[in-house]
C-alpha positions as CSV (number, residue, x, y, z in Angstrom):
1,X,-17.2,54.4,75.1
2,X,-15.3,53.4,78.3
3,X,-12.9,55.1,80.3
4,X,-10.7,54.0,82.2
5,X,-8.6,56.5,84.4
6,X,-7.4,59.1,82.1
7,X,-7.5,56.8,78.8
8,X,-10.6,56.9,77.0
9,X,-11.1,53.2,74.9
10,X,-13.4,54.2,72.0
11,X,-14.6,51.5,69.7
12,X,-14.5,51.8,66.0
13,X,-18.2,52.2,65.5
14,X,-17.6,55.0,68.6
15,X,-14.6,56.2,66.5
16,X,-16.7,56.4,62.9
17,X,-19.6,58.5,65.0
18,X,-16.1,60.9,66.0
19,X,-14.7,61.3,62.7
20,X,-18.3,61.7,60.6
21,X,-19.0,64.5,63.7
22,X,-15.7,66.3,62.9
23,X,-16.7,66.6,59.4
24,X,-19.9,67.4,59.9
25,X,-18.9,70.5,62.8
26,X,-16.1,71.5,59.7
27,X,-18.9,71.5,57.0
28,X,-21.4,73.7,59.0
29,X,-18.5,76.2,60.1
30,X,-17.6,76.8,56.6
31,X,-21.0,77.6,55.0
32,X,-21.8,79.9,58.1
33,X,-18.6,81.5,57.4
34,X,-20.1,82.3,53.7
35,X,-23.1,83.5,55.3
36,X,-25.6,80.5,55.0
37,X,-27.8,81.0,58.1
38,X,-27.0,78.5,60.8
39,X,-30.9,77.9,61.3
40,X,-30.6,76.7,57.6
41,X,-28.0,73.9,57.7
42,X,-29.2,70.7,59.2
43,X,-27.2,67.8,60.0
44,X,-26.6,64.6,61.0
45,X,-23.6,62.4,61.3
46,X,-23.8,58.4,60.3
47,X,-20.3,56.9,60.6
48,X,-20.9,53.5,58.8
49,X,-24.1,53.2,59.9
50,X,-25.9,54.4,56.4
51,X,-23.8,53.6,53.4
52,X,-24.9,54.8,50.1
53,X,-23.2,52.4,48.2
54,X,-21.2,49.0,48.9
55,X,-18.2,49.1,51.0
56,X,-16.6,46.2,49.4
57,X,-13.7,48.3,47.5
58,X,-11.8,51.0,48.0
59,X,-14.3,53.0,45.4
60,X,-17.1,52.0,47.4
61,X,-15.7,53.1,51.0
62,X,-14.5,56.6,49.2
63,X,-17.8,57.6,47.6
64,X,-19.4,57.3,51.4
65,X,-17.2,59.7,52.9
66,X,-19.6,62.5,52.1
67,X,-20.7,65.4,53.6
């Protein structure tokens, strides 16, 4: 990530990381909410780096947006 004044220039891999972090942090809030204990929930956000399955067609790129 580089900044440059008061724009921040993120590339995608960067952006991926964001995004898989934001659904990770929304994952976790919800099960605490219903009471999981937080020292219970582990997590870990990939982005594209770990794809279950090919990413070759639109099936492929949905079933790896998974939480």
């Amino acid at each position: 990530m580089r900044q440059y004044d008061s724009v921040v220039d993120f590339s995608p891999e960067d952006f991926n990381i964001l995004i898989s972090d934001s659904r990770v942090r929304s994952v976790v809030n919800v099960l605490i909410e219903k009471g999981v204990p937080q020292d219970r929930v582990v997590t870990k956000a990939n982005g594209e780096t770990k794809p279950r399955v090919p990413t070759t067609t639109p099936e492929g790129r949905s079933a790896n947006r998974r939480v």
